[in-house]
Biotite code that builds the C-alpha atoms (Angstrom):
import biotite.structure as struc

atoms = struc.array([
    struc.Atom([-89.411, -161.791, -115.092], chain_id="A", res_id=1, res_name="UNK", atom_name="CA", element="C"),
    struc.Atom([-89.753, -158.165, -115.121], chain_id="A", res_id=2, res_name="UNK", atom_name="CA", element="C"),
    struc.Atom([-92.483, -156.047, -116.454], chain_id="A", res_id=3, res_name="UNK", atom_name="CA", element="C"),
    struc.Atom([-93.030, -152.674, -117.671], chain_id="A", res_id=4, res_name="UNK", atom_name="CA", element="C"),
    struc.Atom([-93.826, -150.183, -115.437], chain_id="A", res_id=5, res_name="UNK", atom_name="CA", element="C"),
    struc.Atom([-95.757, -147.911, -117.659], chain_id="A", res_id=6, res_name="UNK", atom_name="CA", element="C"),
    struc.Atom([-97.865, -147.211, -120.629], chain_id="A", res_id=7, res_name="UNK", atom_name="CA", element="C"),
    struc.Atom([-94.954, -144.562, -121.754], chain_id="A", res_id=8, res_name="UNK", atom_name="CA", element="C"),
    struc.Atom([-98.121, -141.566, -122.883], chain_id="A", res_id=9, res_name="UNK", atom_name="CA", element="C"),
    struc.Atom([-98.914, -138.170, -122.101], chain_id="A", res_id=10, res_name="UNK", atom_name="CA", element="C"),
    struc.Atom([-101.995, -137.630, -119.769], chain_id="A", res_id=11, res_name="UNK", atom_name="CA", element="C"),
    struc.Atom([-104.508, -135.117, -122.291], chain_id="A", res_id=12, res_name="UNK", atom_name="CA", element="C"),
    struc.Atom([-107.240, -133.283, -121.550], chain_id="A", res_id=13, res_name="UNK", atom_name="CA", element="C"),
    struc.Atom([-111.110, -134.484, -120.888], chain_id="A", res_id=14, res_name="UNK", atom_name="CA", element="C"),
    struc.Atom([-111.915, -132.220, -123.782], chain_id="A", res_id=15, res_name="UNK", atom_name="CA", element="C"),
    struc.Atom([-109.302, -133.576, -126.394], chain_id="A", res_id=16, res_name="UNK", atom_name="CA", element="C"),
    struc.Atom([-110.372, -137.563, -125.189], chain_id="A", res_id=17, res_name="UNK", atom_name="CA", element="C"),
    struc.Atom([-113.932, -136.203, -125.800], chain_id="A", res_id=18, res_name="UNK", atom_name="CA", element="C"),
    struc.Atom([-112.842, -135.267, -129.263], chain_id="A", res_id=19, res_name="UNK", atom_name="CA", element="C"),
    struc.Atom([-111.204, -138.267, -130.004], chain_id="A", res_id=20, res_name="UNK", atom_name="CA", element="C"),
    struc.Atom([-114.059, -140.684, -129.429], chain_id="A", res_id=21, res_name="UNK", atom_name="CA", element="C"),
    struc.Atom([-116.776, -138.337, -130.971], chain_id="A", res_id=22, res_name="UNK", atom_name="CA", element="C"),
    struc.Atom([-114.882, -138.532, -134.835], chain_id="A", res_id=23, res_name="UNK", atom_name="CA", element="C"),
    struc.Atom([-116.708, -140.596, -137.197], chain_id="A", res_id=24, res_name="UNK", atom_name="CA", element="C"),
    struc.Atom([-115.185, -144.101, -137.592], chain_id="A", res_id=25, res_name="UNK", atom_name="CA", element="C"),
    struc.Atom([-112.587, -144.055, -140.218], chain_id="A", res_id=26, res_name="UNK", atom_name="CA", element="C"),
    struc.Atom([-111.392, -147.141, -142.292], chain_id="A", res_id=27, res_name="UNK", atom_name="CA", element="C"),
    struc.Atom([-108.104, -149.099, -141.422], chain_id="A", res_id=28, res_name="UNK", atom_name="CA", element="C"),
    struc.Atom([-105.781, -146.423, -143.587], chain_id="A", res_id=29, res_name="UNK", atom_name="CA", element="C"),
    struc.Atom([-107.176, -143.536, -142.490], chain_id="A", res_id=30, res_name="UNK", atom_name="CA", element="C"),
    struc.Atom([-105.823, -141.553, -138.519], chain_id="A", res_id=31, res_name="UNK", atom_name="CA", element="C"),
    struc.Atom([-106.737, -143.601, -136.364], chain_id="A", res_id=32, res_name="UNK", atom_name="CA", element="C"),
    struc.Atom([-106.390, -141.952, -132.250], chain_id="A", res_id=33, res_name="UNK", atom_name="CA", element="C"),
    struc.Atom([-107.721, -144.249, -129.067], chain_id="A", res_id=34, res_name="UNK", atom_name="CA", element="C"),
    struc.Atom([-107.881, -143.443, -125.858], chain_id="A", res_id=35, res_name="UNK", atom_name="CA", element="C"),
    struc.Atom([-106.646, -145.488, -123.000], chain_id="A", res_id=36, res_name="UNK", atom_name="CA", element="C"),
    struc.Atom([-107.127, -145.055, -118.892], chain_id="A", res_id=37, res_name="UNK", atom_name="CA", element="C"),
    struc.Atom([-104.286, -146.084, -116.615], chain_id="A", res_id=38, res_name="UNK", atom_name="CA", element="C"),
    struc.Atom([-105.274, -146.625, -112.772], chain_id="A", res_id=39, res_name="UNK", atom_name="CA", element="C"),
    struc.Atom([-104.249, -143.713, -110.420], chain_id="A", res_id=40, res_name="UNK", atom_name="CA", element="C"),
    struc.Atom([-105.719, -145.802, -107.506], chain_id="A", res_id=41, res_name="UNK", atom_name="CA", element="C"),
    struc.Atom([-104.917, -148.822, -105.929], chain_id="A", res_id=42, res_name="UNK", atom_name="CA", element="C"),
    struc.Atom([-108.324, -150.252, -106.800], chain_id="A", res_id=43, res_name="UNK", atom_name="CA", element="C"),
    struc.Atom([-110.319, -149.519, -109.145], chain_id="A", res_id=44, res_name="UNK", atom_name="CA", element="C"),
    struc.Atom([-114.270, -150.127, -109.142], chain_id="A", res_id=45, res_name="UNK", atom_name="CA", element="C"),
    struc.Atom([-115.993, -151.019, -112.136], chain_id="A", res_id=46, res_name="UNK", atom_name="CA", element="C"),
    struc.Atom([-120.089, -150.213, -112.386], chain_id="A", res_id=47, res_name="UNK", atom_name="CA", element="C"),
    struc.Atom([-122.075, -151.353, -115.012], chain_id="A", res_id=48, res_name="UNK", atom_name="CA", element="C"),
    struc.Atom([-124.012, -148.312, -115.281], chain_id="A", res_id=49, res_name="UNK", atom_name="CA", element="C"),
    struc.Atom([-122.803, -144.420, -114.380], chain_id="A", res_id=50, res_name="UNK", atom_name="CA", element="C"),
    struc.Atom([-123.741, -143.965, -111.400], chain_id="A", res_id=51, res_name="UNK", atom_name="CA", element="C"),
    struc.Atom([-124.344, -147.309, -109.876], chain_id="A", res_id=52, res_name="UNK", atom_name="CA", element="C"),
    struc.Atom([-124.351, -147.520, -106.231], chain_id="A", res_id=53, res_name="UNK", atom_name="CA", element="C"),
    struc.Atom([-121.753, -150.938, -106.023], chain_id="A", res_id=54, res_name="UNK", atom_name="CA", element="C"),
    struc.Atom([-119.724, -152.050, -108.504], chain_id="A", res_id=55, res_name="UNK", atom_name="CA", element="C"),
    struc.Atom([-119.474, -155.612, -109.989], chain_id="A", res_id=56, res_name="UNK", atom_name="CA", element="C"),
    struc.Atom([-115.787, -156.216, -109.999], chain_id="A", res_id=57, res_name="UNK", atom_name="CA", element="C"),
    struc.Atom([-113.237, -154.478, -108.134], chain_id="A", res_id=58, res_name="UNK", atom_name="CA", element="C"),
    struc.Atom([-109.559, -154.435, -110.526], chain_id="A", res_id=59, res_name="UNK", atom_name="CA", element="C"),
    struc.Atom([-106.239, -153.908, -108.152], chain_id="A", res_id=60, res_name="UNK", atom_name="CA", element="C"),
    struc.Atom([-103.304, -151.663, -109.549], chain_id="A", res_id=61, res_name="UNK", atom_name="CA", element="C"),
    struc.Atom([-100.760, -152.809, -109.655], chain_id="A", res_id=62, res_name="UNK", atom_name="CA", element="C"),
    struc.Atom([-102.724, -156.315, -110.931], chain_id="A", res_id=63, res_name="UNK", atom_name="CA", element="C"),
    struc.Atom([-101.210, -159.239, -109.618], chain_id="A", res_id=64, res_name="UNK", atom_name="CA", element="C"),
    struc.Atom([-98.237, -159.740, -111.329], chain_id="A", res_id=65, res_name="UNK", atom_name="CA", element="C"),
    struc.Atom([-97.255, -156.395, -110.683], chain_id="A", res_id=66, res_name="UNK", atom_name="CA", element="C"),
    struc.Atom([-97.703, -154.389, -114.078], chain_id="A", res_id=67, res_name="UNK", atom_name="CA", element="C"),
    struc.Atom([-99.621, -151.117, -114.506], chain_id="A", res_id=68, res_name="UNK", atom_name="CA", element="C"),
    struc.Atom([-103.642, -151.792, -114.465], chain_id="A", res_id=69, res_name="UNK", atom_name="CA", element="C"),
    struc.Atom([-104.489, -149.954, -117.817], chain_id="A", res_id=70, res_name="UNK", atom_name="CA", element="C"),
    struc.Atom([-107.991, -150.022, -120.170], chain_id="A", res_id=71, res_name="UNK", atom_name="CA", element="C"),
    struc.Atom([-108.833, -149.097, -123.568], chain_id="A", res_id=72, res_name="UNK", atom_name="CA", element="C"),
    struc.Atom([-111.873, -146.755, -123.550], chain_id="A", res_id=73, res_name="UNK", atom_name="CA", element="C"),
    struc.Atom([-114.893, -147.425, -125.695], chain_id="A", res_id=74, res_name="UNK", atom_name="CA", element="C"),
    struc.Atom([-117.284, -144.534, -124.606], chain_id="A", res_id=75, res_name="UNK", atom_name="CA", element="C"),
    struc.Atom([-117.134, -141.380, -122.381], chain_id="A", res_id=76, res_name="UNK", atom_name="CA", element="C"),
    struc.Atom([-119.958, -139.466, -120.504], chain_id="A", res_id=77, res_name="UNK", atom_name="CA", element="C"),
    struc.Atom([-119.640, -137.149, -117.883], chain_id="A", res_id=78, res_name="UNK", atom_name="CA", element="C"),
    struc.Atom([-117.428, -138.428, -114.979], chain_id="A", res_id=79, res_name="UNK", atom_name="CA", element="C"),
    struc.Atom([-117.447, -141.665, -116.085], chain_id="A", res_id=80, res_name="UNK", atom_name="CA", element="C"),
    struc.Atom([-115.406, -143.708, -118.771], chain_id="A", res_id=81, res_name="UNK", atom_name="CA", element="C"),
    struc.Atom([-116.687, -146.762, -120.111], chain_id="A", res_id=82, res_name="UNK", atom_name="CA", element="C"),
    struc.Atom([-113.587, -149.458, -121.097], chain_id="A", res_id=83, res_name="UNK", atom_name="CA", element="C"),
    struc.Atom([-112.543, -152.670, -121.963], chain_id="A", res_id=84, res_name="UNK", atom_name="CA", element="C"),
    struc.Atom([-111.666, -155.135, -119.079], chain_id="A", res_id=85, res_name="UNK", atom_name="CA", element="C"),
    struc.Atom([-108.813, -157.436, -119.070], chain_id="A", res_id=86, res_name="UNK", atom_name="CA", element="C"),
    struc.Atom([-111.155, -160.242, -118.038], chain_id="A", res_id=87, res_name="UNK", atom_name="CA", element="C"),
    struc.Atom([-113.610, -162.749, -119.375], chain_id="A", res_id=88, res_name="UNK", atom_name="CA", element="C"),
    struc.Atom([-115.921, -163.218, -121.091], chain_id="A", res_id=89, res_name="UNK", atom_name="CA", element="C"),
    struc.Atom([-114.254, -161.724, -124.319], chain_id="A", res_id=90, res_name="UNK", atom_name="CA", element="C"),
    struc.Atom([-115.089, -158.167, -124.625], chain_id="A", res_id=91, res_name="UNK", atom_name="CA", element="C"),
    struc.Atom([-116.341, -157.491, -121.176], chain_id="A", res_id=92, res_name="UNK", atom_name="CA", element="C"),
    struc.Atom([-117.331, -153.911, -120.616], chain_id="A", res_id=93, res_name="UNK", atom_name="CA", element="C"),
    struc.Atom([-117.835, -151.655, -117.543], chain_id="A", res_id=94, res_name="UNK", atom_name="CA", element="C"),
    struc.Atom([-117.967, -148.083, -116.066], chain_id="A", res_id=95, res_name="UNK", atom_name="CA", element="C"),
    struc.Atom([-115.017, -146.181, -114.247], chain_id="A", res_id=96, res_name="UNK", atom_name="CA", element="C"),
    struc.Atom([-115.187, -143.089, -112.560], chain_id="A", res_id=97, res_name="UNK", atom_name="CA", element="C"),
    struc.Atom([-112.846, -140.505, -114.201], chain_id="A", res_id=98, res_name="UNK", atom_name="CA", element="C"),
    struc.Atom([-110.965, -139.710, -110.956], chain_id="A", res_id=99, res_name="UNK", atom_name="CA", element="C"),
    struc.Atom([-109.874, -143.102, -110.733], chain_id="A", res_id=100, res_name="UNK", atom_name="CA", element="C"),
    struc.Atom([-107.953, -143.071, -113.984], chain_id="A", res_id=101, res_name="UNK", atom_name="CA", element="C"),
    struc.Atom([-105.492, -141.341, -115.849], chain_id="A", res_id=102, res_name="UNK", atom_name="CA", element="C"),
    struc.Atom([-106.573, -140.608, -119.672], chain_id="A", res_id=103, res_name="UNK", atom_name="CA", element="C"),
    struc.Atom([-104.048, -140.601, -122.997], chain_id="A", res_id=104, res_name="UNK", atom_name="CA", element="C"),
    struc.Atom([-104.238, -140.796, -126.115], chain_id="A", res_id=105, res_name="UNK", atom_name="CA", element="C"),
    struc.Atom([-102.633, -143.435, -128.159], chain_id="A", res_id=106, res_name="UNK", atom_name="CA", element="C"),
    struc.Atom([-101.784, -143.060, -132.033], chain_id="A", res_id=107, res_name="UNK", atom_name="CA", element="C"),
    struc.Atom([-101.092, -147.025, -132.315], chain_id="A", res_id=108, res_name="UNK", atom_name="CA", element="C"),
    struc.Atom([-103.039, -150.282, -133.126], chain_id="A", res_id=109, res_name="UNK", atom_name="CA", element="C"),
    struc.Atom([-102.383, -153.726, -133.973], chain_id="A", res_id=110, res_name="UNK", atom_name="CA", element="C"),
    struc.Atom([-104.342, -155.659, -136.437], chain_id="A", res_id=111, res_name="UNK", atom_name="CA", element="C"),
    struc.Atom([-103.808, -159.347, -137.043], chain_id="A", res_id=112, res_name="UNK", atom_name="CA", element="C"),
    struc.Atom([-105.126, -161.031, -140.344], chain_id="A", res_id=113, res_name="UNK", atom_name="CA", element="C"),
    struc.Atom([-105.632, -164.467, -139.101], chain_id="A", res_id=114, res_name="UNK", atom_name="CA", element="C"),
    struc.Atom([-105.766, -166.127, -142.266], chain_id="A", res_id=115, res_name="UNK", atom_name="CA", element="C"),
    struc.Atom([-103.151, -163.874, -144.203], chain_id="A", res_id=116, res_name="UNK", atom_name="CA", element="C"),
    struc.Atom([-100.678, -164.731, -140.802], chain_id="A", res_id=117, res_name="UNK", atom_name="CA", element="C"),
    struc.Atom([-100.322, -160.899, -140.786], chain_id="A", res_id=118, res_name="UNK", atom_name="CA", element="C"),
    struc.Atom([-99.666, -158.549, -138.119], chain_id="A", res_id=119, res_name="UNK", atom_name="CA", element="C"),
    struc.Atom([-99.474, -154.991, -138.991], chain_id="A", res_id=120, res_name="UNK", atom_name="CA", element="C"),
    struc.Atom([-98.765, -152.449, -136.643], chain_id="A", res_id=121, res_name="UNK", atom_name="CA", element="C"),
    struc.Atom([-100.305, -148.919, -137.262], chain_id="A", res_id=122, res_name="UNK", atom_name="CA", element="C"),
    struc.Atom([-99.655, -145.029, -136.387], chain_id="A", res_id=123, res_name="UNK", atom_name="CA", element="C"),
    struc.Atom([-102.772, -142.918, -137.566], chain_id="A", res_id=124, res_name="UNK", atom_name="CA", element="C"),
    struc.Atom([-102.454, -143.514, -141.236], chain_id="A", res_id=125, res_name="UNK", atom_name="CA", element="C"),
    struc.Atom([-98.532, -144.870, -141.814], chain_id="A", res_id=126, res_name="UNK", atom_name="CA", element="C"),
    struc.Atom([-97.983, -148.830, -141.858], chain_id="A", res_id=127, res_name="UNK", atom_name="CA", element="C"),
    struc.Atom([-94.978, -149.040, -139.865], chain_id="A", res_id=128, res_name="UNK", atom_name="CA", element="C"),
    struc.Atom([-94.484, -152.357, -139.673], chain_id="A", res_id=129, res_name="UNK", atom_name="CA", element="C"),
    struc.Atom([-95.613, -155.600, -141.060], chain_id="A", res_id=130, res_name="UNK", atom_name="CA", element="C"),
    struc.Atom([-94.949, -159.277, -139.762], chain_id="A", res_id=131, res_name="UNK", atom_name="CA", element="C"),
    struc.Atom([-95.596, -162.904, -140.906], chain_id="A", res_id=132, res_name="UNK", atom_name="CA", element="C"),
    struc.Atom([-97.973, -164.000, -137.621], chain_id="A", res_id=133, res_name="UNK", atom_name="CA", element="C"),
    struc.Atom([-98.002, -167.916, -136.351], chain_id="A", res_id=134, res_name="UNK", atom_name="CA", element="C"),
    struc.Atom([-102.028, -168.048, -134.724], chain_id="A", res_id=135, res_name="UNK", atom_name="CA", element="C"),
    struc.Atom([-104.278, -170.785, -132.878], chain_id="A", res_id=136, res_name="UNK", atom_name="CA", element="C"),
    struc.Atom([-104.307, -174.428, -134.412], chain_id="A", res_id=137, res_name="UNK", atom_name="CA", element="C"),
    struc.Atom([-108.298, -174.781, -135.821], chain_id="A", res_id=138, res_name="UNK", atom_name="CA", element="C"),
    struc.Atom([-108.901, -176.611, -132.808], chain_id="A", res_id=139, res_name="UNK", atom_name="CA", element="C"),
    struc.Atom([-107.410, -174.085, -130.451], chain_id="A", res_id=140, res_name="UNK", atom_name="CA", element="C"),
    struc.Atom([-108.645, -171.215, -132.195], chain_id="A", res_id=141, res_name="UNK", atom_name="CA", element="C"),
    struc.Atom([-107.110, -167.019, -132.038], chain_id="A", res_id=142, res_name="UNK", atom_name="CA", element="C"),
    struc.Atom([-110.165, -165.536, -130.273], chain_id="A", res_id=143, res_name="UNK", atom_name="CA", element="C"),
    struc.Atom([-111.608, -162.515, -132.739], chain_id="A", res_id=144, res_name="UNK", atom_name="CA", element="C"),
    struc.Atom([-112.592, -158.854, -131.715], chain_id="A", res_id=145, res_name="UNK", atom_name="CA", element="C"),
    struc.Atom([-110.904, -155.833, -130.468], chain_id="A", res_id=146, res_name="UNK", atom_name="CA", element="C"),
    struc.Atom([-108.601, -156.384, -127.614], chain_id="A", res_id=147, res_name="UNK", atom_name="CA", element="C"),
    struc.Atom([-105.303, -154.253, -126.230], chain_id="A", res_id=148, res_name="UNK", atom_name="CA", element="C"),
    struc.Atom([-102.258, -154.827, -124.611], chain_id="A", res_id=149, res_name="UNK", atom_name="CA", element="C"),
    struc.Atom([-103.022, -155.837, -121.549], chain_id="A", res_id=150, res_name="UNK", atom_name="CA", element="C"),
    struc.Atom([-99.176, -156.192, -119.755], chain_id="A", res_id=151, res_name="UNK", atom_name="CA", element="C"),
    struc.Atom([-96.021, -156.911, -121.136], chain_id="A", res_id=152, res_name="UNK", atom_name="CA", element="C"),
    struc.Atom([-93.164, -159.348, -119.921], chain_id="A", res_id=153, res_name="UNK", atom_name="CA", element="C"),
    struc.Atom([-89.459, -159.156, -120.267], chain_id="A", res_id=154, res_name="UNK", atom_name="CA", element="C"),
    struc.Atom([-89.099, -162.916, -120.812], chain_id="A", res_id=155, res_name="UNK", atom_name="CA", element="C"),
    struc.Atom([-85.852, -164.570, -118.668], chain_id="A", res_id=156, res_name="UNK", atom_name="CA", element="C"),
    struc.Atom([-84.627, -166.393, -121.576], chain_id="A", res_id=157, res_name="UNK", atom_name="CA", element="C"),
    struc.Atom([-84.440, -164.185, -124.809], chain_id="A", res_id=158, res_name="UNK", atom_name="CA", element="C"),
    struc.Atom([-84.272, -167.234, -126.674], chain_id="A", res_id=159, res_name="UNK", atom_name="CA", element="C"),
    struc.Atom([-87.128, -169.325, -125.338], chain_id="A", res_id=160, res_name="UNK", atom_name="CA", element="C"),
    struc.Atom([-89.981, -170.406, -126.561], chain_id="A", res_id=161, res_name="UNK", atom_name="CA", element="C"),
    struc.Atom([-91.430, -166.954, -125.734], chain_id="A", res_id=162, res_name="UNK", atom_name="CA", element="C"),
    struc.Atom([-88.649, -164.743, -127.627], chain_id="A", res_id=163, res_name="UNK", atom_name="CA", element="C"),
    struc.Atom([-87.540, -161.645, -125.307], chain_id="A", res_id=164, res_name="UNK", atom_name="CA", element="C"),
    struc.Atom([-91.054, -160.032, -124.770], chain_id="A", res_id=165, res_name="UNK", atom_name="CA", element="C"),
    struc.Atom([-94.831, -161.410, -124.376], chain_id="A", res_id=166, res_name="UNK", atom_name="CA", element="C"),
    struc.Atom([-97.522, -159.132, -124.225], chain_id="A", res_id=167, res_name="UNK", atom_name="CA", element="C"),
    struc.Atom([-100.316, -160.135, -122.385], chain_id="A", res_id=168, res_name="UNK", atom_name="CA", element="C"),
    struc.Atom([-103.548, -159.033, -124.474], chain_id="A", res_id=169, res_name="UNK", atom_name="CA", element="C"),
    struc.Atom([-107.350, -158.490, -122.734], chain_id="A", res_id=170, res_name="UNK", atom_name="CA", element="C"),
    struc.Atom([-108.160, -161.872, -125.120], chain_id="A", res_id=171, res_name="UNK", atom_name="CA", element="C"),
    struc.Atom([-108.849, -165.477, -123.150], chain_id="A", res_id=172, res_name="UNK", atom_name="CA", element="C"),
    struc.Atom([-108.956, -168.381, -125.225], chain_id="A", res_id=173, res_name="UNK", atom_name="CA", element="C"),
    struc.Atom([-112.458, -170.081, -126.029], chain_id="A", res_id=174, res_name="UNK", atom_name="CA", element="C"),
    struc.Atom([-111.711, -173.088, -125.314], chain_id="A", res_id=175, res_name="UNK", atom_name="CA", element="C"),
    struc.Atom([-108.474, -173.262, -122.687], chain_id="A", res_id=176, res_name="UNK", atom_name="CA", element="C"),
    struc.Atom([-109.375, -171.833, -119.131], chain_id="A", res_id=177, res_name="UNK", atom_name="CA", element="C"),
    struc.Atom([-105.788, -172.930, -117.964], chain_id="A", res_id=178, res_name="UNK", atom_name="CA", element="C"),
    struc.Atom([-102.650, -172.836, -119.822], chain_id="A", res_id=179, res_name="UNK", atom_name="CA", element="C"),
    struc.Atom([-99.511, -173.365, -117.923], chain_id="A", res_id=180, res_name="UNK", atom_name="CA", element="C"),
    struc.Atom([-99.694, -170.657, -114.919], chain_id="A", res_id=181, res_name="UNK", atom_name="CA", element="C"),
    struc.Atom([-102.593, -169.012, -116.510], chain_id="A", res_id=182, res_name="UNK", atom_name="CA", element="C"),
    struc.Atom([-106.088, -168.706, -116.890], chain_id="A", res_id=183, res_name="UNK", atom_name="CA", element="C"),
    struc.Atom([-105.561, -168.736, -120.953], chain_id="A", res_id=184, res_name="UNK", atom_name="CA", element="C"),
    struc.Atom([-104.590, -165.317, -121.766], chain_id="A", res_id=185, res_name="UNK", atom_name="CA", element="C"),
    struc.Atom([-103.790, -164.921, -125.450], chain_id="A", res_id=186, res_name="UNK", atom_name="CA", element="C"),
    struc.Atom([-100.153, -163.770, -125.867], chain_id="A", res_id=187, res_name="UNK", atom_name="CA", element="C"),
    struc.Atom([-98.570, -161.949, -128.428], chain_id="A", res_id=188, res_name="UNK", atom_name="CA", element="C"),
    struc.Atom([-94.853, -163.224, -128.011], chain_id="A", res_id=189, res_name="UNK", atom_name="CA", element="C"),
    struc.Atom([-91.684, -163.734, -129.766], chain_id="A", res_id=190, res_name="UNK", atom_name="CA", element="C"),
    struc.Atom([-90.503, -167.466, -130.571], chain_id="A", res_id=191, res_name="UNK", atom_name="CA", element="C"),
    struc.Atom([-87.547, -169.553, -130.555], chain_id="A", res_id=192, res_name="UNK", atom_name="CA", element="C"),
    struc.Atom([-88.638, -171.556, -134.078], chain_id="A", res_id=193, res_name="UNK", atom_name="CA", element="C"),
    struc.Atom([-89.291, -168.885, -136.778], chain_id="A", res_id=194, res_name="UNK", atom_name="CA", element="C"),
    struc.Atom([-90.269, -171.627, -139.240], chain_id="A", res_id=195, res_name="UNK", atom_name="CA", element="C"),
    struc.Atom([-93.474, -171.967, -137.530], chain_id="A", res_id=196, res_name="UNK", atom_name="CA", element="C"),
    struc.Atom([-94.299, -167.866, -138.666], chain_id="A", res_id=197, res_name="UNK", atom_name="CA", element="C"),
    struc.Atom([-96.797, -167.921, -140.688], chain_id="A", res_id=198, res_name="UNK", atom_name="CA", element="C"),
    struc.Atom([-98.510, -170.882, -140.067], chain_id="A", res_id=199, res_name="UNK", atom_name="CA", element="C"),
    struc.Atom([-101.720, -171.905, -137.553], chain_id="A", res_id=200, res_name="UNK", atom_name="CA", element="C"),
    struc.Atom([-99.703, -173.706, -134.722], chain_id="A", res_id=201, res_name="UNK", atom_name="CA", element="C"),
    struc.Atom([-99.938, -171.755, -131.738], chain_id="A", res_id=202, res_name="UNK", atom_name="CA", element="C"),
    struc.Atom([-102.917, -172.720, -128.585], chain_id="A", res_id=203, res_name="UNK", atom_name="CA", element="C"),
    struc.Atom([-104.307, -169.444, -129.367], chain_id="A", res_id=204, res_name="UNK", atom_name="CA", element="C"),
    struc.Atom([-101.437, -167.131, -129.178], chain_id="A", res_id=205, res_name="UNK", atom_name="CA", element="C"),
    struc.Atom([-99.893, -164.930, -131.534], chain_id="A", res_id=206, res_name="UNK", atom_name="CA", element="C"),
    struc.Atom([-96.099, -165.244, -132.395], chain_id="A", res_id=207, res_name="UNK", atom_name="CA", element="C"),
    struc.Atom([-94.066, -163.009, -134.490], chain_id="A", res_id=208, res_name="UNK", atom_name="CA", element="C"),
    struc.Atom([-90.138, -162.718, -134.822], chain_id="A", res_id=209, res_name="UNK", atom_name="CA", element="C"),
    struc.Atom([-87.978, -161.574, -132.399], chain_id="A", res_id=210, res_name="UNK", atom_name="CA", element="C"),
    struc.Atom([-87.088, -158.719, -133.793], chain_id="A", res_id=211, res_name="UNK", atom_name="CA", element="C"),
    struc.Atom([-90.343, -157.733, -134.246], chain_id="A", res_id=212, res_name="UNK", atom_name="CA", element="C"),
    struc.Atom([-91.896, -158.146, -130.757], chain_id="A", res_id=213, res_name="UNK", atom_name="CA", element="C"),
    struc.Atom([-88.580, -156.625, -129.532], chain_id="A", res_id=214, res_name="UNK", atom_name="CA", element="C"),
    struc.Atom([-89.623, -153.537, -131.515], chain_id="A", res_id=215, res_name="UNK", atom_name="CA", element="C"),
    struc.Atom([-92.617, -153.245, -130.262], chain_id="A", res_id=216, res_name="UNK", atom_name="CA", element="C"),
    struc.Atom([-92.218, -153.694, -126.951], chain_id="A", res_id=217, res_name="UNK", atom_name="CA", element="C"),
    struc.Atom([-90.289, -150.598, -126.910], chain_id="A", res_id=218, res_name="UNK", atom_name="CA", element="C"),
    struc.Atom([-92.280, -148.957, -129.421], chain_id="A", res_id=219, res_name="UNK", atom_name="CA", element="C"),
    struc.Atom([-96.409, -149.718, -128.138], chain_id="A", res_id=220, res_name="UNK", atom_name="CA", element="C"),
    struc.Atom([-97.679, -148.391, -125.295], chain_id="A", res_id=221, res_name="UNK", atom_name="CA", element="C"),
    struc.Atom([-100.081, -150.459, -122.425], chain_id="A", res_id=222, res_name="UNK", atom_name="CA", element="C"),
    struc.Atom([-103.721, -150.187, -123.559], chain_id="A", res_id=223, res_name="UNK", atom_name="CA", element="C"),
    struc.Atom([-102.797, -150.190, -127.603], chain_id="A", res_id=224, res_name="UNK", atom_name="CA", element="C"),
    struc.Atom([-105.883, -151.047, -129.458], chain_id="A", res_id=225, res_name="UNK", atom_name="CA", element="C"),
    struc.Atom([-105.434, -154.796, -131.069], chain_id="A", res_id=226, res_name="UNK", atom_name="CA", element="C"),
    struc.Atom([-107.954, -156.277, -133.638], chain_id="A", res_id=227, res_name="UNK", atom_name="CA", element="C"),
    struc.Atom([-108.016, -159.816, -134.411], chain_id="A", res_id=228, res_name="UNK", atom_name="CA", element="C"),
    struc.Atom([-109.545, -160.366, -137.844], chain_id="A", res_id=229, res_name="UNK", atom_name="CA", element="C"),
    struc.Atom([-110.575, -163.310, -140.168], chain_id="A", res_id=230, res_name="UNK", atom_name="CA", element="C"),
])
């Protein structure tokens, strides 16, 4: 398996990222820019407060199965980025020193409608792209909140369960701390049954059509926002 090698943006300014988090939040039709950090370094330490003498997790880049170590980022002060971290718990936070990172901005998101089976796939204020969604069984539940894309495998077998591309999202399951290799990363993947689109069938994951994850693996960058929604 082979992953991407980068989160395909332009590096911007500290000044325009500033910008970009200090507009007023903006409903889901509405221009919509985030901001996400790629590792320069080959590890990068995360403080929970700017500033902190020792950090509480150290993240290596590449991460471990060799992809890009990339975060969506939530809050900027001076020198220091606050992000998202690919770990649990769901919606884990910390601190990153600006010279560790490299910032872009990013006109994408994701949002999935769990109970619509929707996945719609955003640039500032154009729907680009809209696709029926298979999500967690009500026992094995889609986790909720505001993730990104985390990795993204080029699968071995196009026509596997997996389709030709899984993204790996920031998202753990709630109730699965090991799924096959994993530690119960949610996926958003292609699938080799399309009649299960649509429907809640998945452990947790989220499964569109080939076509469509094939799209956007070449189309979203690393670190695209992703909302999970009722």
């Amino acid at each position: 398996m082979r992953r991407r090698s980068t989160i395909g943006l332009t590096a911007v300014a500290a000044g325009a990222a500033a910008a970009v988090l200090a507009a007023p939040a903006t409903p889901a039709t509405q221009p919509v820019t985030r901001i996400v950090a790629q590792a320069r370094v080959a590890t990068v330490n995360v403080f929970r407060i700017p500033g902190a003498k020792r950090p509480f997790v150290k993240l290596r880049n590449p991460n471990a199965d060799g992809g890009p170590l990339v975060f969506l980022v939530v809050q900027r002060t001076k020198g220091w980025e606050r992000v998202l971290l690919p770990r649990r718990p769901n919606g884990s936070t910390g601190w990153v020193r600006d010279r560790s990172v490299v910032l872009s901005l990013d006109p994408y998101r994701v949002v999935v409608s769990l109970g619509a089976h929707k996945l719609r796939i955003w640039k500032g204020a154009k729907l680009i792209r809209v696709e029926k969604a298979g999500v967690g069984r009500s026992v094995l539940p889609t986790p909720r909140g505001t993730y990104f894309l985390a990795e993204l495998l080029k699968q071995p077998d196009p026509h596997g369960p997996y389709g030709p591309y899984a993204f790996g999202l920031s998202a753990f399951s709630d109730i699965l701390y090991s799924f096959g290799a994993g530690a119960g990363e949610i996926g958003l993947h292609g699938t080799d049954d399309p009649s299960t689109l649509g429907t809640s069938v998945s452990h947790g994951c989220i499964r569109i059509s080939n076509a469509g994850i094939t799209l956007l693996a070449h189309l979203l960058p690393l670190g695209t926002p992703v909302r999970i929604a009722p």
